[in-house]
C-alpha positions in Angstrom: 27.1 21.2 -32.5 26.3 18.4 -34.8 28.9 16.1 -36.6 28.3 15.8 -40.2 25.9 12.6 -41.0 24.4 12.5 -37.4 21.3 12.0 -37.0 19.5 15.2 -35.3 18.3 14.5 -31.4 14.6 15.3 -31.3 14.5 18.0 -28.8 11.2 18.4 -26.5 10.6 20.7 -23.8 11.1 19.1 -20.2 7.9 20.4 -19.2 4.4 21.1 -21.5 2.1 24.2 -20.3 -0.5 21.4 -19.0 2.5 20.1 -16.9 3.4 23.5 -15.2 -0.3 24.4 -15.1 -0.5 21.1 -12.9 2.4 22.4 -11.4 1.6 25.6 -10.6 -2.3 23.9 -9.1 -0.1 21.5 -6.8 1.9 24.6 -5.4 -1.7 26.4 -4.9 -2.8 23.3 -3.4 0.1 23.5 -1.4 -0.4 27.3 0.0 -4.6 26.9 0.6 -3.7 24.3 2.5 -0.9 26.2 5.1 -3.1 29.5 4.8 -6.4 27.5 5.1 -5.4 25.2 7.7 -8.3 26.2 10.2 -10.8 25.6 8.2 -9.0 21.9 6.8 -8.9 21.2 10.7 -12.6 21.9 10.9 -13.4 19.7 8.2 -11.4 17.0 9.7 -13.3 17.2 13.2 -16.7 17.2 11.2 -15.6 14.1 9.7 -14.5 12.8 12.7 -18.1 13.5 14.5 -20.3 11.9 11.6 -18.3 8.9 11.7 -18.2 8.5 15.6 -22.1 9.7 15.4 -22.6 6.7 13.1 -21.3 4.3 15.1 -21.8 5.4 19.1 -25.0 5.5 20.6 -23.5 8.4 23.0 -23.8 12.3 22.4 -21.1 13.7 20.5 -20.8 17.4 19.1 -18.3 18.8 16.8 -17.6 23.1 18.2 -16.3 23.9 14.6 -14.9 27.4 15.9 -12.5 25.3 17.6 -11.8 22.6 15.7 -12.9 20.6 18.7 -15.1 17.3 18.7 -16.7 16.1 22.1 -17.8 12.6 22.7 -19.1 10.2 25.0 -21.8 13.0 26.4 -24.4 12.1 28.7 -22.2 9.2 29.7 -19.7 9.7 32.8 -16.7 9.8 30.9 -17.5 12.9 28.4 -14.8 13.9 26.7 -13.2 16.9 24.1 -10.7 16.6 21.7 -9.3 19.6 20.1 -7.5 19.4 16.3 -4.0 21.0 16.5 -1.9 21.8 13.4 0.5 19.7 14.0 -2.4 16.6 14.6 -4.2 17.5 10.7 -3.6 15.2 8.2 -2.9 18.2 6.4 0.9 17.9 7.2 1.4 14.4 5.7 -0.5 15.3 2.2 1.6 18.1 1.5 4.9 16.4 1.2 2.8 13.9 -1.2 1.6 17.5 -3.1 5.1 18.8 -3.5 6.6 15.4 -4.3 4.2 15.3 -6.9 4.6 18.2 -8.6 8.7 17.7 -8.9 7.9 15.0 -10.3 5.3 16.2 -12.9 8.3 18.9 -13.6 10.8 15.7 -14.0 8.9 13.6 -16.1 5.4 15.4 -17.4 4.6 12.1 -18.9 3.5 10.6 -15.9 1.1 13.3 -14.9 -1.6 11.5 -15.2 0.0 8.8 -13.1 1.0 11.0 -10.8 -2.0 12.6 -9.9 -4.4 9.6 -9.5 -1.4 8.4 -7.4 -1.8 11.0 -5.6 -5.5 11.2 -4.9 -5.8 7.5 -3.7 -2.3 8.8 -1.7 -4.2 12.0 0.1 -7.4 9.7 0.2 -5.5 7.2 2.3 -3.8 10.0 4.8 -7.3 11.5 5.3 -8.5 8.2 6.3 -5.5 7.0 8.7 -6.0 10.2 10.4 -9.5 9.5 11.3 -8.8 6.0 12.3 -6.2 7.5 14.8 -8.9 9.6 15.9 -11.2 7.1 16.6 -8.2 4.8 18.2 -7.6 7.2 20.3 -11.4 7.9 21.4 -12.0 4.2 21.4 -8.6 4.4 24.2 -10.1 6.9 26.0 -13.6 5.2 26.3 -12.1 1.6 27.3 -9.0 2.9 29.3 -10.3 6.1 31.2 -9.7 9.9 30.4 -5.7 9.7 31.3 -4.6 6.2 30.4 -6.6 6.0 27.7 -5.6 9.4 26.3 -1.8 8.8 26.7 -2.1 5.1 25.0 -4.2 7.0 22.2 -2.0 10.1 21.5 1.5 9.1 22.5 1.9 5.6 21.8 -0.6 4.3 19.8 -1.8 7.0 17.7 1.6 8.3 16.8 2.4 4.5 15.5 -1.0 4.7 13.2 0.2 7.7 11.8 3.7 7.0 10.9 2.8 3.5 10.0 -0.5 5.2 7.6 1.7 8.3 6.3 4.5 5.4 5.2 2.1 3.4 3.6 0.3 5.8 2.0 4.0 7.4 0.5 5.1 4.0 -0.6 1.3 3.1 -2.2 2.1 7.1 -3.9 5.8 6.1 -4.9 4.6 3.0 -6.6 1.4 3.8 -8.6 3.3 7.1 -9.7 6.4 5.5 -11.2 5.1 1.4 -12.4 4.6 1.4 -15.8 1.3 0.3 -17.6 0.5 -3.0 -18.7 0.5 -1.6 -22.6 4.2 -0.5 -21.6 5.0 -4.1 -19.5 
């Protein structure tokens, strides 16, 4: 209820139909990615074995149907490494994905914001999970098949991961919410 001689308080929706289209592609996003996880997995390991074929003069195959990469063959320390679900970088973007898309709903003038935030943000994830695969390869080469696979996995790989993933959020967090220099 207005007083008499107020001013009227622009209203405008909290959210546009662009902003819960985006919305509603972020939550689709969200469900390929838990339904689809195999196949994310498989492109991970494929990654993985053109990166470590690039840069090791060993054999290395990628068996796709098992989301498993094998290195270091025809040397004496040949090697597989198998993708789980909870190893795929998958797990770490989707947090990004839903933060995103609350706040899309919270402020849809950031969209734009938000989403190239969150493409360097998933960019960044995909890439920390590769180097922790090639740490831990690079583990297993120097250290031997058991040391080198518990300094990779355990210890080391785990801290490249929460160290990437919190990077990654904070890089998301902060390109999503600064303003822009016209705004400064």
């Amino acid at each position: 209820m207005a007083f008499a001689g107020s001013l009227p308080v622009p209203t405008t929706p909290r959210t546009t139909v662009g902003s819960r289209l985006l919305i509603g592609a972020l939550g689709a996003i969200v469900v390929a990615l838990i339904v689809m996880n195999r196949a994310y997995r498989t492109g991970e390991m494929a990654l993985a074995s053109g990166i470590l074929s690039f840069i090791t003069s060993s054999g290395v195959y990628l068996a796709p149907q098992r989301q498993s990469l094998y290195f270091g063959l025809g040397t004496d320390h040949a090697f597989g490494l198998q993708m789980s679900p909870e190893c795929t970088s998958a797990f770490l973007v989707l947090p990004l994905l839903v933060v995103g898309a609350v706040m899309i709903a919270l402020r849809p003038r950031i969209a734009g914001r938000v989403l190239g935030a969150l493409a360097l943000a998933t960019v960044a994830v995909i890439l920390v999970n590769q180097l922790r695969i090639l740490t831990l390869v690079g583990l297993i080469d120097w250290l031997g098949t058991d040391r080198g696979y518990y300094w990779g996995h355990t210890l080391l790989g785990s801290m490249v991961s929460i160290i990437g993933g919190a990077a990654a959020l904070v890089m998301f967090v902060w390109l999503a919410t600064r303003k822009p220099k016209a705004e400064r």
